[in-house]
C-alpha positions in Angstrom: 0.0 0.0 0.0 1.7 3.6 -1.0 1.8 5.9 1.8 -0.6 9.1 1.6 0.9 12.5 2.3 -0.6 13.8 5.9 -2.3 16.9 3.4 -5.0 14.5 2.7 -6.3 14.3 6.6 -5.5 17.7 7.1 -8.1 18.6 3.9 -10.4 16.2 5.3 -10.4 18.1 8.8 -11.6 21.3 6.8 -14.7 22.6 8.4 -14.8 20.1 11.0 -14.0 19.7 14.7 -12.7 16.6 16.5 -11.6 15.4 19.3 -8.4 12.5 18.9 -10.6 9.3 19.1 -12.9 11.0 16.6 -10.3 11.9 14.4 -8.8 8.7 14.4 -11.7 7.4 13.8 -12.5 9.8 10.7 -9.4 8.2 9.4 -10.1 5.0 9.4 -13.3 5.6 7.6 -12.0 7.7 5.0 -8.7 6.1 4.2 -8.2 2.2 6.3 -7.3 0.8 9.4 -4.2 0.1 7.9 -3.1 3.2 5.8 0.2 4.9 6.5 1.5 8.4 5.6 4.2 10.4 5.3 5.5 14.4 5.6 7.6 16.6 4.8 10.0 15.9 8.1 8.9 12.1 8.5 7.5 8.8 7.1 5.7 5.7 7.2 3.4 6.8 10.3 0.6 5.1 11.4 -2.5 6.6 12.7 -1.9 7.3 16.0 1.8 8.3 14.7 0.4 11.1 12.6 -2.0 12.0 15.1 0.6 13.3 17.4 3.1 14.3 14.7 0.3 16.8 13.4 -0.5 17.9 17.2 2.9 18.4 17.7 3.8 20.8 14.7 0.5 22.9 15.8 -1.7 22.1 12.9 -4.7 21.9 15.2 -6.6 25.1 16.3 -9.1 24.8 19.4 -13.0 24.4 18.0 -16.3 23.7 19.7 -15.4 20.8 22.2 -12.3 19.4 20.1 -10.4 21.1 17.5 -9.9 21.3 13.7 -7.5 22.0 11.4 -5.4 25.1 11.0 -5.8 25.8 7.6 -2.9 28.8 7.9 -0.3 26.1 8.8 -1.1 23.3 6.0 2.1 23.7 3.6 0.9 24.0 0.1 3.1 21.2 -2.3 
């Protein structure tokens, strides 16, 4: 299975808010339990692994009782 690039959650995040199960969650729905993506800094993360790797460079913003994604910080290539 080829890796998807971690733009693909952060597009699907758009206008929604989350909470980490739900995310995860999300993900698993959208793209498979199984699924593993990549970064510009890092590779071959599974869901939880891109969870906090996405967390961790701020590319969640606070929203409702969870949070979304910060659009302003999603790189654009």
């Amino acid at each position: 299975m080829e890796q998807l690039h971690a733009h693909e959650v952060l597009h699907m995040m758009e206008g929604n808010s989350y909470s980490e199960d739900s995310l995860k969650e999300a993900i698993i729905k959208r793209f498979g339990e199984k699924q593993t993506f990549y970064a510009c800094s890092a590779e071959d993360m599974d869901i939880d692994e891109l969870i906090m790797f996405l967390k961790a460079r701020g590319k969640f913003m606070p929203a409702n009782d969870g949070f979304t994604v910060d659009i302003s910080k999603v790189c654009n290539h």
